[in-house]
C-alpha positions as CSV (number, residue, x, y, z in Angstrom):
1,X,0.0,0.0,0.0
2,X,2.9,2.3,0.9
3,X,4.3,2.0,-3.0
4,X,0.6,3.1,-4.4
5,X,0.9,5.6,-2.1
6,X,3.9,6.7,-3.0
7,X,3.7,6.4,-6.7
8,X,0.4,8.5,-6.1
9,X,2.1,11.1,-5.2
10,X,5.0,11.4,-7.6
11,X,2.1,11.6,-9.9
12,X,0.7,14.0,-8.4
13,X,4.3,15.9,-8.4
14,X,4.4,15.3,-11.9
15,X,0.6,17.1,-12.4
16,X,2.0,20.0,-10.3
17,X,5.0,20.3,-12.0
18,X,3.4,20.5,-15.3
19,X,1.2,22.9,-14.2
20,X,3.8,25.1,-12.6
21,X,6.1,25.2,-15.6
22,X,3.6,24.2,-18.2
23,X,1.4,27.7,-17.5
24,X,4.3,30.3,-17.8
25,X,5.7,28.6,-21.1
26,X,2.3,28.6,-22.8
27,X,1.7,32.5,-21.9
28,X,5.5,33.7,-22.9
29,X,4.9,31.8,-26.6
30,X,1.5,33.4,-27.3
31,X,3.3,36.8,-25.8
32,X,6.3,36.2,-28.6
33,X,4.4,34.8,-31.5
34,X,2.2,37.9,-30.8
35,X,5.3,40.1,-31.0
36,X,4.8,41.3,-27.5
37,X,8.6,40.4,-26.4
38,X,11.8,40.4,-28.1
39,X,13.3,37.1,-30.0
40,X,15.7,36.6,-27.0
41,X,13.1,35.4,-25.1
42,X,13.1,32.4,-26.5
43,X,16.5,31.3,-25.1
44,X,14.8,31.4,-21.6
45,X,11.5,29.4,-23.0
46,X,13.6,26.3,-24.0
47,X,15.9,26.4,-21.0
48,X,12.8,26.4,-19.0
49,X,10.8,24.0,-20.9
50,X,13.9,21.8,-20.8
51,X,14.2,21.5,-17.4
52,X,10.4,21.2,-16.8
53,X,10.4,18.0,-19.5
54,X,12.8,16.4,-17.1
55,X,11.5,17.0,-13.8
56,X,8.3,15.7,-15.6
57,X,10.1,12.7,-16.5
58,X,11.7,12.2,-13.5
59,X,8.5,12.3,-11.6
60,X,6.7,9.8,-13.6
61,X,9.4,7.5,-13.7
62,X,9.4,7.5,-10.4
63,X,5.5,7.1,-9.9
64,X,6.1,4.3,-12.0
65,X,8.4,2.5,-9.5
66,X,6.3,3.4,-6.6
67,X,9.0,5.6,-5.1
68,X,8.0,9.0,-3.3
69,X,9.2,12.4,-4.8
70,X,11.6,13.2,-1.9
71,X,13.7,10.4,-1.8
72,X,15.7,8.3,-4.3
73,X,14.9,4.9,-3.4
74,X,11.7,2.8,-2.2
75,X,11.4,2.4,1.9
């Protein structure tokens, strides 16, 4: 029960990490394919979008295995 548990809530990690990073990204593209900020901008976008697909992936890899978001192996 522990492991559904605990693979519940990387999932859930992953949800809120999607959310966290997934929201800012989609507003900064509609602001610079609008024109609203300068092409440099989108140096920033992939960094962040980078590092977001990981955590994702690190999350749900995790969830998968039944392991809980703050540690590294199962208890």
């Amino acid at each position: 029960m522990i492991r559904f548990w605990d693979g519940f809530l990387s999932a859930l990690a992953a949800i809120i990490t999607l959310v966290l990073i997934g929201y800012p990204l989609w507003v900064t593209v509609s602001g610079l394919l609008a024109g609203l900020l300068p092409v440099w901008g989108w140096g920033p976008v992939l960094g962040l979008g980078f590092v977001g697909v990981v955590m994702i992936a690190a999350f749900l890899r995790k969830a998968a295995r039944g392991i809980h978001p703050m540690r590294d192996r199962r208890r």
